[in-house]
C-alpha positions as CSV (number, residue, x, y, z in Angstrom):
1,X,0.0,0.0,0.0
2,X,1.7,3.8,-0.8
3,X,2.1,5.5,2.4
4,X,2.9,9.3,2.2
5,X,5.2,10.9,4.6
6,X,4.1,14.7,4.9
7,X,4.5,17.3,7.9
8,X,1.6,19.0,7.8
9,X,1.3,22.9,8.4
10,X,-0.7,24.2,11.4
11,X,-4.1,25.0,9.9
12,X,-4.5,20.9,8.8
13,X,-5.8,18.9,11.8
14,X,-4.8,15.8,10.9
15,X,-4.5,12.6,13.8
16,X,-0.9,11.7,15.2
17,X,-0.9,7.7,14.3
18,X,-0.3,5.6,17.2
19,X,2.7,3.7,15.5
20,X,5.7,5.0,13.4
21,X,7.9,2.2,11.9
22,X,11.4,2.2,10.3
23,X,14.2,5.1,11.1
24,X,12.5,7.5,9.1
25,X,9.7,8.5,11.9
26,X,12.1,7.8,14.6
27,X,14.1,10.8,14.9
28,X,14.7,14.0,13.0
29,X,18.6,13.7,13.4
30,X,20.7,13.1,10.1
31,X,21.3,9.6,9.9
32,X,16.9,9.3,9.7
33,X,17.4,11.3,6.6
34,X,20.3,9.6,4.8
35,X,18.1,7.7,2.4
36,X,16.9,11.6,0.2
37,X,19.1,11.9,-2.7
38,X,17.6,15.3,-3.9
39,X,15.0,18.5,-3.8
40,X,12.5,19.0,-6.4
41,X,10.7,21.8,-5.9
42,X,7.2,22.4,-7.3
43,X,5.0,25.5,-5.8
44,X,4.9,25.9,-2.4
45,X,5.6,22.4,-1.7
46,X,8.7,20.2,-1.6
47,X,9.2,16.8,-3.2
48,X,11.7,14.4,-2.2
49,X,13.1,11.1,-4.2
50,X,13.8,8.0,-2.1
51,X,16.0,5.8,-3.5
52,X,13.1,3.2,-4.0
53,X,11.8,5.3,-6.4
54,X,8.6,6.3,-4.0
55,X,8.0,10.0,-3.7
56,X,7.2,11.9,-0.8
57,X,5.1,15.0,-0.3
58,X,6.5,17.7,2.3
59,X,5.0,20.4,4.2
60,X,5.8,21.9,7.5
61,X,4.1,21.5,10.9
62,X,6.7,22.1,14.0
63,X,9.1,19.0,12.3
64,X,7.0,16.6,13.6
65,X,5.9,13.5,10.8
66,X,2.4,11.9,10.1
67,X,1.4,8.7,8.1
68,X,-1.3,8.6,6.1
69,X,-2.8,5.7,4.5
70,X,-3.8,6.1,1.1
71,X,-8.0,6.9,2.1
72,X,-6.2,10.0,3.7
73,X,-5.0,11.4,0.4
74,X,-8.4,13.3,-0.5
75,X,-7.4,15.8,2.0
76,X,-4.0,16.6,0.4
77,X,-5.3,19.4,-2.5
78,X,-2.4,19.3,-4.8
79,X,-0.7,15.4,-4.2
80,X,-2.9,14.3,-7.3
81,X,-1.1,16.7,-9.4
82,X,2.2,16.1,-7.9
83,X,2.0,12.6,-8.9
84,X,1.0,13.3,-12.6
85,X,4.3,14.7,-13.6
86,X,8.2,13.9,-12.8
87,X,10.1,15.8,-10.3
88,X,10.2,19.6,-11.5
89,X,10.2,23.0,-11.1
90,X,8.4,25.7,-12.3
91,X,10.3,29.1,-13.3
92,X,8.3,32.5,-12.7
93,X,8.8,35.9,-13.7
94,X,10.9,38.1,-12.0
95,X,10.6,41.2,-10.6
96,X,13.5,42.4,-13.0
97,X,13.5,46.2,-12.0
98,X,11.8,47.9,-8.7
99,X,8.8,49.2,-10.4
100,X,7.7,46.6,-12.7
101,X,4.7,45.0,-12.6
102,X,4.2,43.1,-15.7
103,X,6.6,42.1,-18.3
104,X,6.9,41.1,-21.8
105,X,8.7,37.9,-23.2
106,X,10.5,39.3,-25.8
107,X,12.3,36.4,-26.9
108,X,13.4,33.0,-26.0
109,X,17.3,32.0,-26.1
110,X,16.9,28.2,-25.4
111,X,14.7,25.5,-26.6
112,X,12.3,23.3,-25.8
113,X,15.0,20.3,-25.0
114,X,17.8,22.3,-24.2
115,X,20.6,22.3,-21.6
116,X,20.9,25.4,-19.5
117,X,24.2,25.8,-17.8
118,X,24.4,27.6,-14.4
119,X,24.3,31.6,-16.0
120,X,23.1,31.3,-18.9
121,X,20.4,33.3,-20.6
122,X,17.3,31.7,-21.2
123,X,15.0,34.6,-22.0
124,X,15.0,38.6,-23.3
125,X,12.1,40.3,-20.7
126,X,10.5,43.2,-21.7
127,X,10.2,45.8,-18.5
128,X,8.7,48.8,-17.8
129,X,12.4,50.3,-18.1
130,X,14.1,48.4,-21.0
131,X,15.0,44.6,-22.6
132,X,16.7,43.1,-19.9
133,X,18.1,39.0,-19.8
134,X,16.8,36.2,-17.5
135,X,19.5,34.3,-16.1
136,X,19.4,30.5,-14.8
137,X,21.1,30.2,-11.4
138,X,21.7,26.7,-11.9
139,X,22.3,23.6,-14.3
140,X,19.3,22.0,-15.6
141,X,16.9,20.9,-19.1
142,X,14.1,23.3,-20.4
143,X,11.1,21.2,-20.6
144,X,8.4,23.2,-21.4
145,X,7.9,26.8,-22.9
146,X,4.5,27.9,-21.0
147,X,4.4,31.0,-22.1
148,X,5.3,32.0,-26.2
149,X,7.8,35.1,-27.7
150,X,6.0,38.0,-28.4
151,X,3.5,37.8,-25.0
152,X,2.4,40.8,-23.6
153,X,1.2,42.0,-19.8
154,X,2.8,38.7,-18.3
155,X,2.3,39.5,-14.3
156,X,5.2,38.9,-11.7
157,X,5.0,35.3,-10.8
158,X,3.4,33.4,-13.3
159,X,4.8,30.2,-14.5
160,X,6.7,31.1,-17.9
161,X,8.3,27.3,-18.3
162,X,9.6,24.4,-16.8
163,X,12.6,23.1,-16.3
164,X,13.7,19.3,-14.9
165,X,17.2,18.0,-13.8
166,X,17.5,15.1,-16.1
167,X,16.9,15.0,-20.3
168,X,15.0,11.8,-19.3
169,X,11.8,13.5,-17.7
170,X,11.5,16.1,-20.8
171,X,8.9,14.0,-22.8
172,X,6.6,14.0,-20.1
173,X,5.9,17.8,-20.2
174,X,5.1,17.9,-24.1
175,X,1.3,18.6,-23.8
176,X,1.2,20.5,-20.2
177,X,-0.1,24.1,-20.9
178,X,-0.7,26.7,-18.5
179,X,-4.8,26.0,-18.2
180,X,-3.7,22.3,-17.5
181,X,-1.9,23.4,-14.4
182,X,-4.2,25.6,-13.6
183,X,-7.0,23.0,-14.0
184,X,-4.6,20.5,-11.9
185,X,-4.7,23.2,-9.3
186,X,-7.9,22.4,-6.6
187,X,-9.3,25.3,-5.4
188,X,-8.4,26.3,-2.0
189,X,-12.1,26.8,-0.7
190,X,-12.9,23.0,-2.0
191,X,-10.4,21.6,0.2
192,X,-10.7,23.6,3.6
193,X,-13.4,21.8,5.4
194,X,-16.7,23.8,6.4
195,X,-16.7,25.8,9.3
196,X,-18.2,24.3,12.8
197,X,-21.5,25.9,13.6
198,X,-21.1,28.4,16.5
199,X,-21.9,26.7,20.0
200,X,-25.2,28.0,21.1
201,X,-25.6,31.1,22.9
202,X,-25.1,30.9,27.0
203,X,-27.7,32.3,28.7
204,X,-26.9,36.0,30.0
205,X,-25.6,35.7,34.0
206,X,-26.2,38.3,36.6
207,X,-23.2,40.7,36.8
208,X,-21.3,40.1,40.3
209,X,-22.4,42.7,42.8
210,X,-25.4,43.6,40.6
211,X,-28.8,45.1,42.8
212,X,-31.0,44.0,40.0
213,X,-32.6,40.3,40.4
214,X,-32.5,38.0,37.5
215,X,-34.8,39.2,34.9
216,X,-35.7,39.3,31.1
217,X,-35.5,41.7,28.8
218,X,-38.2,42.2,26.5
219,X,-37.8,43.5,23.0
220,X,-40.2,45.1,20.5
221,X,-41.7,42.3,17.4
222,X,-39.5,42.8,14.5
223,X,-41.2,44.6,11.7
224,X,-43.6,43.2,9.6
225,X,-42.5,41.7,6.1
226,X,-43.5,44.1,3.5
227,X,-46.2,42.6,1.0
228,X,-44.4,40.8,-2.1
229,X,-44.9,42.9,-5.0
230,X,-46.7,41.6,-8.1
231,X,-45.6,39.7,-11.1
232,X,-44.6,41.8,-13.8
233,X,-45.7,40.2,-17.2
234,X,-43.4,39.1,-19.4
235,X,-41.2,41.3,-21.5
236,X,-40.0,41.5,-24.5
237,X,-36.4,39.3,-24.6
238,X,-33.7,40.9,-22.7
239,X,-30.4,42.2,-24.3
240,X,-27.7,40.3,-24.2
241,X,-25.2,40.9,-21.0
242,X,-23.1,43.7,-20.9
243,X,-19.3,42.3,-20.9
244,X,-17.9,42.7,-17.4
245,X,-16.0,45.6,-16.5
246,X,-12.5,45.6,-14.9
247,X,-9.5,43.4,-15.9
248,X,-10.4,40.0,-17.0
249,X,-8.3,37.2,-16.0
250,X,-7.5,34.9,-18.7
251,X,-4.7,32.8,-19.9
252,X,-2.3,33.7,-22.4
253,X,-3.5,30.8,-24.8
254,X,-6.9,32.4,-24.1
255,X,-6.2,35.7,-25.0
256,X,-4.6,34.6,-28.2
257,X,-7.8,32.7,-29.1
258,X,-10.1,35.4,-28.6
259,X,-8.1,37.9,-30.7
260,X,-8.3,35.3,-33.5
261,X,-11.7,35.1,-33.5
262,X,-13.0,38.6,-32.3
263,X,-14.5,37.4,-28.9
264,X,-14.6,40.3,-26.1
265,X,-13.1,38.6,-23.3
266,X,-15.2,40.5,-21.2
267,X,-18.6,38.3,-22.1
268,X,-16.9,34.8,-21.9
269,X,-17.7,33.4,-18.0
270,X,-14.4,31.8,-17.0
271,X,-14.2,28.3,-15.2
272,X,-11.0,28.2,-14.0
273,X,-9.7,29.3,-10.9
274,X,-10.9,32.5,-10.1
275,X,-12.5,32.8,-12.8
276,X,-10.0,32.3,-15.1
277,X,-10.8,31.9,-18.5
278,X,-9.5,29.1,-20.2
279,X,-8.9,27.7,-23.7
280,X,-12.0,25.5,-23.9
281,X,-14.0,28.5,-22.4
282,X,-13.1,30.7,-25.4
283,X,-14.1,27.3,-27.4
284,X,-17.0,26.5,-26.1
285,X,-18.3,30.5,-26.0
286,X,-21.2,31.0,-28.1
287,X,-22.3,34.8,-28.5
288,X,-25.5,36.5,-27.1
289,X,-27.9,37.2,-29.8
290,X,-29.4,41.0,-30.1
291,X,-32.9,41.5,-28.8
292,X,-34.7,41.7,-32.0
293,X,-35.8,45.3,-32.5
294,X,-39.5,46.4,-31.8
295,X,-42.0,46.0,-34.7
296,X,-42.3,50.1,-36.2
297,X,-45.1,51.2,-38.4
298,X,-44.0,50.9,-42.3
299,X,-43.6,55.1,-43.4
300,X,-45.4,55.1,-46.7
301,X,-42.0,56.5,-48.3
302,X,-38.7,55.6,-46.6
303,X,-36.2,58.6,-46.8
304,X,-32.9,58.2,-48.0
305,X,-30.3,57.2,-45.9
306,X,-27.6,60.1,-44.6
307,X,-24.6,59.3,-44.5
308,X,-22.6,58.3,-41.5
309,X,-21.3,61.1,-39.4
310,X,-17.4,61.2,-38.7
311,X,-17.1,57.9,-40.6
312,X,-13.5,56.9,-41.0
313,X,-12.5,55.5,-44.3
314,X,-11.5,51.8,-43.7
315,X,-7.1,51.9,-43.8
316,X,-6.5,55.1,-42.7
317,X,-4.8,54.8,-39.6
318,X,-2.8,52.6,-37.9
319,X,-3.1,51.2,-34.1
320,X,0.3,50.5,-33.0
321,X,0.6,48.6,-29.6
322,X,1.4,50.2,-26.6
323,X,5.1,48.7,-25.3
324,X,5.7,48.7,-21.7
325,X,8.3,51.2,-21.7
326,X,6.1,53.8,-23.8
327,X,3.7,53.1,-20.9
328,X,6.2,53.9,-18.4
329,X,7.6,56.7,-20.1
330,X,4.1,58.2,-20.2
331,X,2.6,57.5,-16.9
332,X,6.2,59.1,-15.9
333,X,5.5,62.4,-17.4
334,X,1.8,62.3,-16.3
335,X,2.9,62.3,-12.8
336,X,6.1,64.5,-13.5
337,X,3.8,67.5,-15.4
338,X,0.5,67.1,-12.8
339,X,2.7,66.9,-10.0
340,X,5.7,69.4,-10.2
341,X,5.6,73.0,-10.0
342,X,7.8,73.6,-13.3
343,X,9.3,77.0,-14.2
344,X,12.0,77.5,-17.0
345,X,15.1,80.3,-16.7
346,X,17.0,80.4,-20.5
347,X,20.4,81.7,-20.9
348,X,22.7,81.9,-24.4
349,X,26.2,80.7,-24.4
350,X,29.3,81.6,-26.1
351,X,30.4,78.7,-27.4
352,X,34.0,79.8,-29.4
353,X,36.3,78.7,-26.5
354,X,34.5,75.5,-26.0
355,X,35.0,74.6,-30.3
356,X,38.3,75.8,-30.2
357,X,39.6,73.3,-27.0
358,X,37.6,70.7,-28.7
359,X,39.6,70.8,-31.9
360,X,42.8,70.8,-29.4
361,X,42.0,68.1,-27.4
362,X,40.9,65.9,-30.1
363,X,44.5,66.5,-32.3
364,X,45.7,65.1,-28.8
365,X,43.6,62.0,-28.3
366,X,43.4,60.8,-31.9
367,X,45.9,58.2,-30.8
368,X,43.3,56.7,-28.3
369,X,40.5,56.4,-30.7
370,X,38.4,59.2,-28.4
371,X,36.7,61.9,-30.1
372,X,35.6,65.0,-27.6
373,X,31.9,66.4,-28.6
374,X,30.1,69.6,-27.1
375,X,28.0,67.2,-24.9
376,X,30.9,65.9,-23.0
377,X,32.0,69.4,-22.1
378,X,28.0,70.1,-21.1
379,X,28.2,67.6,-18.9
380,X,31.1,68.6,-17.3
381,X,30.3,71.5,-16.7
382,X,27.2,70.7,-15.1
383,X,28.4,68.6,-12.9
384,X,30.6,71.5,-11.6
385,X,27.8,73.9,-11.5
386,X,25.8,71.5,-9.2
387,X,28.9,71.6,-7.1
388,X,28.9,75.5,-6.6
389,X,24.7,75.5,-6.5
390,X,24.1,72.2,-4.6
391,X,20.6,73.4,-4.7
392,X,20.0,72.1,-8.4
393,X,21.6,68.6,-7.3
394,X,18.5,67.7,-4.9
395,X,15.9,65.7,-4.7
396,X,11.9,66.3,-3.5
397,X,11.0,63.1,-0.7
398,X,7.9,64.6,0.2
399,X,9.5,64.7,3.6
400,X,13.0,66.6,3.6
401,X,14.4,68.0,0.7
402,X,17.6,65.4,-0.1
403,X,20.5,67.0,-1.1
404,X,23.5,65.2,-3.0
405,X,26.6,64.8,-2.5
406,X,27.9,63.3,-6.0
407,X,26.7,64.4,-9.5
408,X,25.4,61.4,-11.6
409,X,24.5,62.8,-14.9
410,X,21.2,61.2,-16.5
411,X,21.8,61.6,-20.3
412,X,18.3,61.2,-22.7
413,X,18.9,59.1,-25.1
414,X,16.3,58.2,-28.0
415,X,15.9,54.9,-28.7
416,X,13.3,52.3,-31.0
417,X,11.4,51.9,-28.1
418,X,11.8,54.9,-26.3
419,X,13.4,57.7,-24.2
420,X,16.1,56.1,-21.6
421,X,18.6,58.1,-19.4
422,X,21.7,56.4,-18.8
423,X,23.6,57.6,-16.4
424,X,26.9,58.8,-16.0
425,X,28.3,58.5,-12.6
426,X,30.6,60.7,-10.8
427,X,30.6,63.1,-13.3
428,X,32.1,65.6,-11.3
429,X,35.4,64.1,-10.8
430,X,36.1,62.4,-14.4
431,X,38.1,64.0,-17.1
432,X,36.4,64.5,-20.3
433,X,38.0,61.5,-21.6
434,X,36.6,59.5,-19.4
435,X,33.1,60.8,-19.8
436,X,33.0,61.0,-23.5
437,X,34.0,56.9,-23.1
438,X,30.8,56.4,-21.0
439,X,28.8,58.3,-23.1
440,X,29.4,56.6,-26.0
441,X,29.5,53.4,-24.6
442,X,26.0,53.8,-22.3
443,X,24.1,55.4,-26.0
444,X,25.5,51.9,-27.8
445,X,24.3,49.7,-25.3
446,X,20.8,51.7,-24.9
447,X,19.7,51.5,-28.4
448,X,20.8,47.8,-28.2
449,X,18.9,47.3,-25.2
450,X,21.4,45.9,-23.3
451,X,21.5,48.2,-20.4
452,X,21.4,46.7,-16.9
453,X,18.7,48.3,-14.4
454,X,21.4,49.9,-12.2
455,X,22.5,52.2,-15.6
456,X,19.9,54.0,-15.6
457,X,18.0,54.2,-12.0
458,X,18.9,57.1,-10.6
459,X,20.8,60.2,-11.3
460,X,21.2,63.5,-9.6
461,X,20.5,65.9,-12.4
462,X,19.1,65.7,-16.4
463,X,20.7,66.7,-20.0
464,X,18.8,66.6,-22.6
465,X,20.5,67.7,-26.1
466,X,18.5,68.4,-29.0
467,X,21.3,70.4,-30.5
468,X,22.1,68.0,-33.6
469,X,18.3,67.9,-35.0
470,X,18.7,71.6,-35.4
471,X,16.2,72.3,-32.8
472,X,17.2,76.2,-31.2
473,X,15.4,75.9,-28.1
474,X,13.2,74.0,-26.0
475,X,11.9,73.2,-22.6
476,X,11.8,69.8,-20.8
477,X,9.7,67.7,-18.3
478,X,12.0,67.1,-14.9
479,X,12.5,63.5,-14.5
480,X,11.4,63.0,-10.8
481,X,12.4,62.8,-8.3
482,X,15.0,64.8,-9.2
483,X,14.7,68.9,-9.6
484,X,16.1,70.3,-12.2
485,X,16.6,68.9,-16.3
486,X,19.0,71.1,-18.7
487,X,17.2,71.5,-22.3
488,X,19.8,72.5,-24.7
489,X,20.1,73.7,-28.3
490,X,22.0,73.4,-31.5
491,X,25.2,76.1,-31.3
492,X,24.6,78.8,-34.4
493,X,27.1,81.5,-35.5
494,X,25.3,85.1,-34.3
495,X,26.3,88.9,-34.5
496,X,27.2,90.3,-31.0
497,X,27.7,94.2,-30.9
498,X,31.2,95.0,-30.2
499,X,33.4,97.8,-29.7
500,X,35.7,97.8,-32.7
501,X,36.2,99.0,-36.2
502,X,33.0,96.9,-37.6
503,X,30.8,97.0,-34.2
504,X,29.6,93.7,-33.9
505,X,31.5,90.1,-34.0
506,X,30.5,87.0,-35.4
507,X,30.0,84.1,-32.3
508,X,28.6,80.9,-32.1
509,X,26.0,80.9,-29.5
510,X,24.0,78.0,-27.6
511,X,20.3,78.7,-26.3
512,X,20.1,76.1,-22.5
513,X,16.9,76.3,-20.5
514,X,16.8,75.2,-17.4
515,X,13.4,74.0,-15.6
516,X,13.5,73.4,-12.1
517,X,10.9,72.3,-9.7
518,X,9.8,75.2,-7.6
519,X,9.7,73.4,-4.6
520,X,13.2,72.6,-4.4
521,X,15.1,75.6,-6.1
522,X,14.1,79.1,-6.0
523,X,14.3,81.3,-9.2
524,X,17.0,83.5,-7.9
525,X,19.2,79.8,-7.0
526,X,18.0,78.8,-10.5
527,X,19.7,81.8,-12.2
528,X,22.6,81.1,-10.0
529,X,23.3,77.8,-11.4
530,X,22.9,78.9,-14.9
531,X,25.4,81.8,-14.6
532,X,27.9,79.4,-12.7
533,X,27.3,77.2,-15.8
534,X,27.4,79.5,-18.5
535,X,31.0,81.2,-17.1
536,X,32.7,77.7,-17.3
537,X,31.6,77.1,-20.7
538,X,32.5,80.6,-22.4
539,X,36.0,79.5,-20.0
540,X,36.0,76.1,-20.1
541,X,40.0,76.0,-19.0
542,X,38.4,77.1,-15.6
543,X,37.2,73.6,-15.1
544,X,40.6,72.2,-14.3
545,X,40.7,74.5,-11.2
């Protein structure tokens, strides 16, 4: 007969047995436990493989261990599926960034089959901040893709494959889906046994010390029941039901079924857990008819019909899906533009000092393969200028106003999928070398989507350059929580009066505005910081002071 070995957590109220044979209910020490070769781990639960091939189900209760004969099973929810499939485990998204909440497989780098060595990337994820890869942390066989390239919304948690230990167990898993382990799943409320009925009410006692005698009290008759309302007659046939409002829970297989064949997902009743809709539920749904419309006399001539108002031409437009990071980006600056009291200070630049120690520097660094551009010396020099005006290097918590000790420069960069800001750290202590490097080497890795989460969370202060698309000026949305962003131009050559023979001279000038967030810098400590930055650009040899 199969026994089953399980410690059983504290809400189960399950019957010590009166006899425990062999070393294994004995004791808890080691040598009781020398006959497990290895974990498999599968939900909540923990499988273990005897060496006779028997399996055992594990939970926790205190250590202590319970028999139960096989009539006991029925109160173990999820042995039955447990004992469909070989030992394995089931992998579930990641939270792979501090604000995401649903992710996008983007692509698979294994196979159905395949051998995953400890670090190696199995999948491409799709976050709320960029592409990032999903690492294995340890050696094993992909068994099962659950959930296909190219799915959308896929929540933190949710089984996305399976993997087992052995290239033996892999044919098993070639028709599990995700409704089949949901189906496997019992619900919760099924299992739990019903509640006990309340003990019956004790009868009220006198209170100790009390001068009344035992009495009664007496309350008034409850209200009389209010005459039931007559029968309406019967009505014409009711519309059909309005699709439910609210996310709908459904599984990806679902989804992709119902897309296929136009079904809202909103009208199908689910019947998996929770009210999950499942593949048979999408195959199975058949749709409400329309009330038929009420009878209307015949008009003796019918007019012509008008055409339709604000009728769009079929293939005029284009819906292009919303990626997560376009969502991001715009719930972002939502919150940023509701939220923070923006004002902008603008300032023009000299920029003839800056060109010419460009063109200087560069002669001297063309044996390194590094090529200097106006953005480097930007960011340098803002870096400095949040030294001298801390102010502009702080952050709003609501609570305190932090202020920063280092500069880490967020740089925008444009990318397929969307605005990023890598960040350059410590700006204010590297050379120009060294930021022109990161700069270059962040922007590659951002259009590749490649960047890791901790390149661009963060930052102390903004840049944003429209400069080479010709734009003169703009103003930009401050990227919270930090208080100030630096919009800045393309450079253009400008007549400045002057006092010589002509009266003017010829300069190449730079339009910068800053906006800061009111709450944090003051207009006057705004106008400081853009003064301190526009002296060490129209001098930029003053930044090696």
């Amino acid at each position: 007969m199969l026994r089953l070995v399980l410690r059983v957590r504290p809400s189960v109220s399950l019957a010590r047995p009166s006899v425990l044979s062999g070393p294994t209910a004995s004791s808890r020490s080691g040598p009781a436990r020398s006959h497990l070769k290895r974990n498999h781990y599968s939900g909540p639960a923990r499988i273990r493989t005897a060496s006779n091939g028997r399996y055992f189900y594990n939970s926790i209760l205190s250590n202590r261990t319970c028999v139960l004969q096989q009539n006991q099973t029925a109160s173990i929810s999820s042995s039955k599926r447990l004992y469909s499939l070989p030992p394995h485990q089931k992998v579930e998204l990641p939270a792979l960034s501090p604000t995401m909440q649903l992710g996008t497989i983007a692509r698979w780098e294994k196979k159905e089959g395949d051998k995953i060595n400890e670090g190696d990337l199995i999948a491409e994820v799709e976050t709320d901040k960029a592409t990032v890869g999903f690492e294995m942390l340890e050696e094993c066989y992909l068994a099962k893709i659950l959930v296909p390239e190219g799915t959308r919304d896929v929540p933190i948690g949710a089984v996305i494959c399976i993997t087992v230990d052995s290239a033996d167990l892999i044919p098993a898993f070639k028709d599990v889906t995700l409704d089949s382990l949901a189906a496997a799943a019992p619900s919760a409320a099924a299992a739990a046994p019903p509640p006990p009925s309340p003990p019956p009410a004790a009868a009220p006692t006198q209170a100790p010390g009390s001068s009344y005698p035992p009495h009664m009290k007496v309350a008034p008759p409850p209200p009389a029941a209010a005459p039931a309302a007559p029968t309406p007659a019967p009505a014409a046939p009711a519309a059909p039901a309005a699709p439910r409002k609210g996310r709908v829970f459904a599984s990806p297989l679902a989804k992709k079924l119902a897309a296929e064949k136009g079904i809202d997902l909103g009208q199908v009743t689910g019947t998996g857990p929770d009210g999950r809709v499942t593949r048979k539920d999408i195959e199975s749904f058949v749709p409400p008819k329309a009330a038929p419309p009420a009878a209307a006399p015949t008009p003796s001539a019918p007019p012509a019909a008008a055409p339709a108002v604000g009728a769009v031409p079929t293939g005029t437009f284009t819906d292009i899906p919303i990626s997560n990071i376009r969502r991001v980006i715009a719930q972002r600056l939502m919150q940023s533009k509701q939220t923070i009291p923006h004002y902008y200070l603008s300032v023009d630049v000299k920029m003839d000092q800056v060109l010419e120690l460009r063109r200087e520097l560069n002669e001297e660094l063309k044996s390194k393969n590094i090529k200097l551009s106006v953005n480097d010396f930007i960011i340098k020099a803002s870096a400095l200028a949040c030294l001298e005006v801390p102010e502009a290097n702080s952050s709003w918590m609501d609570t305190v106003i932090r202020q920063n000790h280092v500069v880490d420069v967020s740089v925008a960069v444009s990318t397929a999928n969307g605005l990023i800001t890598p960040i350059v750290f410590n700006a204010h202590i590297k050379g120009l070398a060294a930021i022109s490097t990161d700069v270059a080497t962040l922007a590659a890795k951002a259009r590749e989507g490649k960047l890791q989460p901790h390149e661009f969370q963060g930052g102390t202060f903004t840049i944003s350059n429209l400069g080479m698309f010709g734009i003169k000026n703009f103003s930009a949305i401050i990227n919270p929580p930090q208080a100030c962003i630096l919009a800045v131009g393309g450079s253009e050559k400008r007549l400045l009066p002057a006092d010589n023979e002509k009266g003017f001279d010829v300069a190449n000038m730079m339009s910068v505005t800053l906006s800061c967030d009111h709450r944090v810098v003051d207009g006057a400590v705004g106008a400081q910081w853009l003064a301190q930055f526009r002296r060490l650009l129209e001098k930029p040899v003053t930044m090696l002071l």
